[in-house]
Structure formats: structure tokens, C-alpha cells
MARZALUM-891227 format. One record per residue: x, y, z of N, C-alpha, C in turn. Coordinates in steps of 0.05 Angstrom, whole numbers, plus 5000, padded with zeros to 4 digits. Example, Ala and Ser with C-alpha at 12.3 -4.5 7.8 and 13.67 -1.06 7.14 Angstrom:
// MARZALUM-891227
526448865156524649105156526449345156;525749555142527349795143525850015157;
// end
This chain:
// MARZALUM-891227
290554925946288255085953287155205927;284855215928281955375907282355585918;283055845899282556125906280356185886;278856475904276556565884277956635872;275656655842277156845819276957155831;275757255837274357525846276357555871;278157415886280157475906282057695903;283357695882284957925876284158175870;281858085853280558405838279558475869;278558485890277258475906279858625926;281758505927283158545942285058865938;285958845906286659165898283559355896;281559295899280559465911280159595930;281959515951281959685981284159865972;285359835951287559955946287160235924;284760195920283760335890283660685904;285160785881283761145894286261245914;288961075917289461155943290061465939;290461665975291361945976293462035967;293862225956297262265941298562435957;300662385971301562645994301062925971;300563145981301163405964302563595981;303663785973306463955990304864235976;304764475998303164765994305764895991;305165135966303665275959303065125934;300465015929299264795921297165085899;297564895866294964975849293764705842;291164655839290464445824287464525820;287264455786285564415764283164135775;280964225776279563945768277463975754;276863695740274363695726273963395731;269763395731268063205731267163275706;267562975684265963055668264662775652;262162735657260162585653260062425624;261562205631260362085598259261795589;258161805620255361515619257761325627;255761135630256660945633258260735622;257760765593259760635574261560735554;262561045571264561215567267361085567;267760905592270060885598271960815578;271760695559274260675536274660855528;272961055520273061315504275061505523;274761435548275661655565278961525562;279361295571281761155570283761215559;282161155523283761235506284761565501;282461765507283662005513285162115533;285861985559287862005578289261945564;290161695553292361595546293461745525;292061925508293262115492294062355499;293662385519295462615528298062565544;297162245553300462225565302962185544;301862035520303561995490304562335485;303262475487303662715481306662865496;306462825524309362855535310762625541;310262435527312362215525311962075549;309462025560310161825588308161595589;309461525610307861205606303961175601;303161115598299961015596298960865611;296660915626295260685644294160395627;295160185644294259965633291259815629;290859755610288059705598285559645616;283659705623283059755638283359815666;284759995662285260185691283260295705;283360415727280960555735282060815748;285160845752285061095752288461165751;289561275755292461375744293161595743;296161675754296861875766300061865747;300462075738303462135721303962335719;306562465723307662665726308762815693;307362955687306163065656309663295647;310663425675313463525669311563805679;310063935665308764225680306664185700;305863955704303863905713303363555720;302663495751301463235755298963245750;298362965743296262915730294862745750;292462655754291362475759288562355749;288362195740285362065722284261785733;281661925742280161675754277661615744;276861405733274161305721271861245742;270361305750268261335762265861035740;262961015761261760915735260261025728;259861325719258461545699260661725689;262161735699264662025704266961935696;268762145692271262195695272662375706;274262395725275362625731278162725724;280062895721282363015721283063165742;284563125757284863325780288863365777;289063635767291563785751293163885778;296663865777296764005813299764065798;299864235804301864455810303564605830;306064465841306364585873308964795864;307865125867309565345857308465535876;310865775879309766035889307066185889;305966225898304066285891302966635903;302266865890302067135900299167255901;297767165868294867145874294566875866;291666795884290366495882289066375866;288566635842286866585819287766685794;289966795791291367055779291566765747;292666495756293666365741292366055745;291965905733291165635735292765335722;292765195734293664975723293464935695;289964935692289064845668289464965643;291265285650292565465633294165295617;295165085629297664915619297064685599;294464615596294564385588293164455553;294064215544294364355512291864425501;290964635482288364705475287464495459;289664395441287964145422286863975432;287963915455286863575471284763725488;283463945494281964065500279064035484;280364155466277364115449276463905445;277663625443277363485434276263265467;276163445484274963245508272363145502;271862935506269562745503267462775532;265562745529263562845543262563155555;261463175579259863415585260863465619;263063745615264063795641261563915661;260963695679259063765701261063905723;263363905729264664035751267064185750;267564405746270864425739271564675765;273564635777274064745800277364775793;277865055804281165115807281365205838;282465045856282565105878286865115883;286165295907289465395908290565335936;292565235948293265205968294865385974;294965536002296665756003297865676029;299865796050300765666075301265926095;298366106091298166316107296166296130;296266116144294166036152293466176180;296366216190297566326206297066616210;295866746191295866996185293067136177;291567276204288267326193288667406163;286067316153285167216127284067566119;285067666097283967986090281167936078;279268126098275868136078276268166050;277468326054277868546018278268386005;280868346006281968185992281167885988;278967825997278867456004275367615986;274267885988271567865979272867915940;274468105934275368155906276867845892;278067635906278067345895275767235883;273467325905270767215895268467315884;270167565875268767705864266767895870;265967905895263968075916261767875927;262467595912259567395917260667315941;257567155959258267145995259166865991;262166876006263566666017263866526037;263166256042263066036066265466066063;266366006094268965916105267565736126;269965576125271265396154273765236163;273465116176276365016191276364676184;277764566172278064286159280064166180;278863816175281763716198282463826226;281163846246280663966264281764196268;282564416245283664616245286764706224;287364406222289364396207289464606179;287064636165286964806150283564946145;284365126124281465346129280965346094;278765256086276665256060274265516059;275465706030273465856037272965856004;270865826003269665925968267165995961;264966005936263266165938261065905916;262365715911260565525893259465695882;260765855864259666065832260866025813;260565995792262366015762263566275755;267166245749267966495741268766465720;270266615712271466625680272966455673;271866315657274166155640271765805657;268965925662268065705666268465515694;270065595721270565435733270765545759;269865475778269365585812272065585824;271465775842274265745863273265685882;275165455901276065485925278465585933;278165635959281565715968282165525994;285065375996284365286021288165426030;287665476057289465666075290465426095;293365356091294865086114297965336124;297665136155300365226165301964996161;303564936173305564736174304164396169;303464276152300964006152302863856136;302163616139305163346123302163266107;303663216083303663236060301363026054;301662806069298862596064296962726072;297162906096294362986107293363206088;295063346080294563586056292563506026;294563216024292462946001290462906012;289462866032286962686040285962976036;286263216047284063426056283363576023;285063566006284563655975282563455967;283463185971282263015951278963075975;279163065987276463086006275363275997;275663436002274063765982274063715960;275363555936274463585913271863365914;271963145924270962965926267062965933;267863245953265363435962263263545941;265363665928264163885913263163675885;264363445876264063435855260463225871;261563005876258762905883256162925896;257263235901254163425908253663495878;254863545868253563625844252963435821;254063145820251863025808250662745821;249662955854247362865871244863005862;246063305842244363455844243063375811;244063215794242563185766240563115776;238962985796236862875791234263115805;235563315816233263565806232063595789;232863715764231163805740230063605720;230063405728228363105731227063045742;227063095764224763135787222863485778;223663635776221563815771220463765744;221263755721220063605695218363345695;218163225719216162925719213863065735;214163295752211963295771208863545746;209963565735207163635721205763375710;207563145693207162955687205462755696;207262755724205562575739202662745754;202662855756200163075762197963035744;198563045712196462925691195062605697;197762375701197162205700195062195729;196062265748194162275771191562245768;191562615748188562585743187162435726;188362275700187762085683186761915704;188561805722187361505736185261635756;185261865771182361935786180261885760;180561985737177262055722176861705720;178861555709178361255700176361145735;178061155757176661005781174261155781;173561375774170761595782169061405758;170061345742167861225711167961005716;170160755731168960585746166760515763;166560765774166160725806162260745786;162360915779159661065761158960725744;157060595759154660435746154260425719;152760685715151960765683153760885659;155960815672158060885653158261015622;159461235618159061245580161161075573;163161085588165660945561165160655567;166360605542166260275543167960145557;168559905563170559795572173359725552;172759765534175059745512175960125510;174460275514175060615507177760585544;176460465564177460555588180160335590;179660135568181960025574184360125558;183560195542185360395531186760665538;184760775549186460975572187560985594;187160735600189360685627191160535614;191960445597193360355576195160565576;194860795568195761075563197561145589;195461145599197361355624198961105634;198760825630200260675658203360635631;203060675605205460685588207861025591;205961205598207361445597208261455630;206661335649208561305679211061165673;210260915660213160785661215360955641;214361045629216361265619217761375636;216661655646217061785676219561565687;217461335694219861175722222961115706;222560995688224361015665225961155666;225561365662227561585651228761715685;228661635698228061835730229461635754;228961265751228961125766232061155776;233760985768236361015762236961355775;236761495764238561755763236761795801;234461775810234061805830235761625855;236361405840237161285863240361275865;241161395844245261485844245361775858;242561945853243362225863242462115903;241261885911241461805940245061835951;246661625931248161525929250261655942;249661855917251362035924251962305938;249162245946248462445972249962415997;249562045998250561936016254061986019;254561955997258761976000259162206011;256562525999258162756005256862696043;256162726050255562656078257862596091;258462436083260362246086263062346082;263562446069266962586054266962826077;263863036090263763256103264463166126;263862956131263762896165267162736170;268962686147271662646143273262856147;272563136137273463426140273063566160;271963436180271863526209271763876212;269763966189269764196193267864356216;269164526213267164736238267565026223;265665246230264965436217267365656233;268065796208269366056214267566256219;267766446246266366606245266466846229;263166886221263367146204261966906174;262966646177263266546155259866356168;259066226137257366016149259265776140;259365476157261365296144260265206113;261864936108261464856085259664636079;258564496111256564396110254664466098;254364726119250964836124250264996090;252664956070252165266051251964966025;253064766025252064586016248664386026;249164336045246064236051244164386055;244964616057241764806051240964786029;241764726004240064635982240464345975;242464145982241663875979239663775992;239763926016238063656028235463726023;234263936007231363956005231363795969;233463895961233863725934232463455928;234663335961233963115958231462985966;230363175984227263125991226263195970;226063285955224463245930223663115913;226262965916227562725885226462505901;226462445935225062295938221662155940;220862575951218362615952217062485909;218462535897217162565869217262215864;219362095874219261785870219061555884;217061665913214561585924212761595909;212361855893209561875882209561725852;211361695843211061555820210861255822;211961205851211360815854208560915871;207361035880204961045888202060975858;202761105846202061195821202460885808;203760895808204860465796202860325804;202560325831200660145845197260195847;196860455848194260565837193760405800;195760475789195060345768194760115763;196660005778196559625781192259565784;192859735805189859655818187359785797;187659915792184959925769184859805746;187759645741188059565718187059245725;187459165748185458985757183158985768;181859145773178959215777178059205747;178659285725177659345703178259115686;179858985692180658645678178158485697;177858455728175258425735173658395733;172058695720169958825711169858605689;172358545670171258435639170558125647;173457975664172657715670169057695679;168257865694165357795700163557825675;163358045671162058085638162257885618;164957775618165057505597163857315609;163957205636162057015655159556965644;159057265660155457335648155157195615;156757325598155857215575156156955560;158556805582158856525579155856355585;154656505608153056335624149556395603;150356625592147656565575147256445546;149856445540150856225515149956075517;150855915546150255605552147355615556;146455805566143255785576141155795543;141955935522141755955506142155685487;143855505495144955315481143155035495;142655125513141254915527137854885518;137255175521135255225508133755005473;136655125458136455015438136654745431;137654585454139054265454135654175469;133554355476130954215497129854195468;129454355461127554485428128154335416;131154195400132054045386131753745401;131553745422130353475430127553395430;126253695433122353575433122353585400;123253575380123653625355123553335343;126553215360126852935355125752855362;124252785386121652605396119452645382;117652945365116452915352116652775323;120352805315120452675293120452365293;121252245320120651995324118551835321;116652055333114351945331113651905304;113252115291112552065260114451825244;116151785257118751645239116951365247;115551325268115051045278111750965265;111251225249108251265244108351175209;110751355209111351235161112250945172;114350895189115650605181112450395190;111250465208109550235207108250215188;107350405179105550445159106650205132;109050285127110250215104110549865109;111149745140111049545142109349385150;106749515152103549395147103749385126;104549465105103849485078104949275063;107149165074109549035066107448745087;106748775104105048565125102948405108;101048665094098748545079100148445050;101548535049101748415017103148115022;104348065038105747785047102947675057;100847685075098847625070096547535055;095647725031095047635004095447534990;099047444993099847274978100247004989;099546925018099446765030095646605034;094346795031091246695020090446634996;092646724978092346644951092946394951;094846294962095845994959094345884983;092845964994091045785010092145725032;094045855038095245765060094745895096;092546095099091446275112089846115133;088445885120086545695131083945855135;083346025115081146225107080746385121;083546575133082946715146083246975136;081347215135081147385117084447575124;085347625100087847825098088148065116;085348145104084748435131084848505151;083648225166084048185190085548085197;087647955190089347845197092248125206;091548275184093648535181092548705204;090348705207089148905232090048785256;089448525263090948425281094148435294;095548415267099148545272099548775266;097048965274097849305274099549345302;099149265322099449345339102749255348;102148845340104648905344107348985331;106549075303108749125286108449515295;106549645300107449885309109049825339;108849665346111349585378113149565380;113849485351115749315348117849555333;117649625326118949865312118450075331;117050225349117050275371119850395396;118950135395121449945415125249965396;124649905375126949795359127550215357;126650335353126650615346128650705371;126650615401127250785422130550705435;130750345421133250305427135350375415;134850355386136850625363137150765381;135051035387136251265394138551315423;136451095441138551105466142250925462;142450825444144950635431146050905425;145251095402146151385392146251525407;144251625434146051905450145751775476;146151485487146651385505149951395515;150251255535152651285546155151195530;157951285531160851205517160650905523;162250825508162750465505164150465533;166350605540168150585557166950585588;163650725585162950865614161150495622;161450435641159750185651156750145659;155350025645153050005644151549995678;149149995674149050035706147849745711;147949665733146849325747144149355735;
// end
């Protein structure tokens, strides 16, 4: 048997990412942090330096993601195709939920030296009080006094409450609260909430890309209204080389725009779509008192995302407006050059009638010197033919007056067949019956 090549790779991909059981009273560190697309070696090689660092094994060459137990701390590293993540876990006592962090642990040198731009860093804490109403006070001074969503994850199994704000040291809390939960379901419901939070937020890069194009495209708008209005206008001032030039302009600075916007609009869909998707996995429902974690996330994605879509409608709208004047105005020239093809020729035709009544007058004269010259050449062969008596006395004069006519015929004739031989028909074309 022929196996695909693509069979295996294909196949450990159902396998890729799997849940890691986790056991509460649970800390874990994470970070998203963005380093394009052709990050991934850079990132590789810096995972792999921190595992050299406590002496443990290294993921193999292109890996995509890897999990090792560091001695203070498990590790886990997964390559995304823009991203990278670290998600740090710690299962210890725990008294306050924020007091201390994972990421406390991990070395400052290999810190500084992280490669790319942290878009997400979250310290969320697992506690196993779940059992036990949750204190205002105490659950508002974690978060600092800012207003906290809660809800109920896994049909209750456990309770997520946090405030999506930045605190000190750069990094948001969640808290999530479990009673008695086995340890895969504890994995699925962490990695689910991290999974949440991170790809809402870079669902959300393609905001301030979308508000930065819409003045832009607003200009170009009006560029292509004034171009169709100076179309549309008969008596036009600009020329057709001034207007082709300015739609030149604006249809190079749209594709800019789409350019820079296209892509990032259609990954922030993408990934709109997973968090959807990851929320409706978390089977949450709202704590009362609390709003859930749906509603406190999609109250600003999903207008986000109507935005990012509303803005790149209008930029392929805008495409096609341009398409179209840019052919009305290519149009406009094909006819204009028509017109001036057709008076060239009318012009040229002109000149080929003129240069023909030219030739016929010069024919004429041409048939007026040659006779002339061969009367002349007539009488003297004459004269010299009465000299020798050979005339039978018939006078020279008249004899020459008599072959006026037919030696102007004769040349005539011999003239008119020259010319038609010269601009008569190709050798190749067949004469007619």
C-alpha cells in the first residue's frame, strides 16, 4: 500500500494541544506573546533555553508545543501561527490568590531577554472553596475595587470571577473557585479560560486598525466622488492624464489600507470565532449579583467586531468603485484615441486624393514632354528619310503632323499601363476574367 505523505502529520494533529489533568489549589502564570509569523524558531530556541537552564529535556525540532516539569514550576509552551504562549502552574497551598505568582519564579535573565511583544499575561489561581459563599470584601480588595464578572463554568463544577484589568507587575487576575472536580476536567476548564481570554484579545488587534483606516478611507471616498463628479462634467478642467493620475493616487493608497488591514481583519474573524466557541465549551451561566463571562466579554467584541467588518466592506466597496472609474476613464481614452485614429486616416486619405489628382496632372504633362520629345525624334527620322529620297515626296511636316496623334496614343496608353502595372493589383491576387 501507498500511504499519503501528509497521513501522519495529519494524524498527530488530532493529538496536538492535548488537556493536562491539573489538581487545586492550583497557581498558573500565562502569557500570549506575539512574534509574527516567522517567530517560531526564535521562540523554539528560547524555550529550549530555559529548559537547558534546569537541566531538562528540550522539545524536538520543530515542535509545536511542550510541556516539562521545570522542578518549581510546570511549564507548558505552545506555538501558535502569530504567538506563543507559556502557561506556568504551580499546585501549592494557597491563603491569598494574588499575594504570590508563579512567574515570581521564573529567572529574570531569561525574562528580559523574551523575544517579542506580551499581548496577554494573566495569573489566575485555583482555590477549592467553592463550597463556601464567596466574600464581597474580600473578592472586591483582590480586584482592587474594579467591577467583577462572575459565573458558574462546567455546569457548575466551578466558579470564574475576574475584572479583565491590568495590575501590578503588568498582568490580570482571574480567580477560579472548584469543589471536589478530577483533574482532566480541572485541565480542560483552565486551559478553556486561558484560551478565552487570550484569543479575545488578539481578536481584538484588528480594532485600532480599523479606527486608523476609517479617516483614510473617508479621504479616498472623497477623492473618487470628485474624480466621477469631473467625469460625469462634459466640460471638464482636468485633463485626462491630470485625472488619471489621481485615481492612480487614491486606488495605490486603498491598496495600502487593504494591505496593511486585510489579513489582520480576517484572523481577528478567526478568532472571534474560537472564543465563541471555547465560551459555549465552559457552559457558563451568570452568578448572581455578577454579570457572566460571556456577556462582559462580548459587550465589546462583538461591536469590535462589527466594526472591523463594517470598515472591510467598505474598503472592498471602495476597490470596486475604483475598478469602475478606472474603466470608465480608460474608456473615455480608448474613444478619444478612436476619434483621433479616425481623423488621421480621414486626413491621410485626404492627402493620398490630392497626391493622386497631382499624379494624374503630372501624367498628363509627363505624356505632353515625352511626346513632344518623340515628335521631335519622329521629324528628324523623317528629314532624314526625304533627304535620301525615300519619302516618295512627301513633305516631312506633314508627314510628322500626321503621327501626332498617334505617337501622343501611344505613349498615352503605354503611360496609363505603367501606372496601373505600379499601383495595380499584387502578383499573387488573380486577375479578373
Amino acid at each position: 500500500m501507498k500511504y499519503h505523505p501528509e497521513r501522519e502529520a495529519l494524524t498527530l494533529e488530532l493529538h496536538d494541544r492535548p488537556f493536562r489533568p491539573m489538581s487545586a489549589p492550583l497557581r498558573v502564570s500565562h502569557l500570549a506573546i506575539a512574534t509574527g509569523e516567522r517567530g517560531g524558531a526564535r521562540d523554539h530556541v528560547q524555550f529550549a533555553s530555559l529548559c537547558r537552564r534546569y537541566g531538562k529535556a528540550e522539545p524536538a525540532p520543530g515542535a509545536k508545543h511542550f510541556t516539562v516539569d521545570l522542578g518549581p514550576f510546570v511549564v507548558k509552551w505552545e506555538r501558535h501561527t502569530e504567538f506563543s504562549t507559556y502557561t506556568l502552574m504551580r499546585e501549592e497551598p494557597i491563603e491569598h490568590p494574588f499575594a504570590e505568582t508563579v512567574f515570581d519564579l521564573v529567572p529574570a535573565e531569561w525574562v528580559e531577554r523574551l523575544f517579542g511583544e506580551v499581548l496577554v499575561a494573566v495569573n489566575l489561581t485555583v482555590t477549592t472553596d467553592a463550597d463556601q459563599p464567596v466574600d464581597a470584601n474580600r473578592l472586591s480588595r483582590w480586584f482592587d475595587g474594579n467591577p467583577v464578572f462572575g459565573c458558574t463554568l462546567a455546569s457548575g463544577h466551578g466558579q470564574l470571577y475576574g475584572d479583565l484589568r491590568t495590575h501590578d507587575g503588568g498582568f490580570e487576575r482571574l480567580l477560579v473557585r472548584v469543589g471536589a472536580i478530577e483533574p482532566m476536567l480541572l485541565g480542560q476548564m483552565v486551559q478553556r479560560v486561558l484560551e478565552v481570554i487570550t484569543y479575545a484579545r488578539f481578536s481584538m488587534l484588528s480594532l485600532p486598525i480599523a479606527r486608523a483606516a476609517s479617516p483614510r478611507l473617508e479621504g479616498i471616498e472623497r477623492g473618487l466622488a470628485e474624480v466621477a463628479e469631473t467625469l460625469a462634467d462634459g466640460g471638464r478642467r482636468l485633463s485626462d492624464e491630470a485625472l488619471l493620475t489621481q485615481l492612480s493616487g487614491l486606488s495605490a493608497e486603498l491598496e495600502e489600507v487593504v494591505a496593511a488591514s486585510n489579513y489582520r481583519y480576517g484572523a481577528s474573524i478567526a478568532y472571534a470565532e474560537i472564543v465563541e466557541d471555547r465560551l459555549g465549551n465552559l457552559q457558563s451561566s451568570a452568578i448572581e449579583g455578577h454579570i457572566d463571562l460571556f456577556g462582559y466579554l462580548m459587550r465589546r467584541l462583538s461591536p469590535a467586531m462589527r466594526t472591523c467588518a463594517s470598515v472591510a466592506t467598505r474598503q472592498e466597496a471602495l476597490s470596486r468603485r475604483a475598478n469602475r472609474l478606472s474603466s470608465l476613464l480608460r474608456t473615455g481614452i480608448e474613444v478619444q484615441l478612436e476619434a483621433q485614429n479616425r481623423d488621421l486616416l480621414e486626413s491621410m486619405n485626404r492627402r493620398a486624393a490630392q497626391a493622386l489628382a497631382l499624379q494624374r496632372t503630372v501624367e498628363s504633362l509627363s505624356v505632353v514632354a515625352v511626346s513632344y520629345y518623340a515628335l521631335g525624334l519622329v521629324k528628324s527620322a523623317l528629314d532624314g528619310l526625304a533627304k535620301a529620297d525615300r519619302l516618295g515626296g512627301v513633305d516631312p511636316a506633314v508627314a510628322t503632323a500626321l503621327a501626332l496623334p498617334l505617337v501622343v496614343a501611344a505613349i498615352w496608353v503605354g503611360t496609363r499601363r505603367l501606372t496601373h502595372r505600379v499601383l495595380g493589383r499584387p502578383k499573387n491576387e488573380a486577375e479578373p476574367g
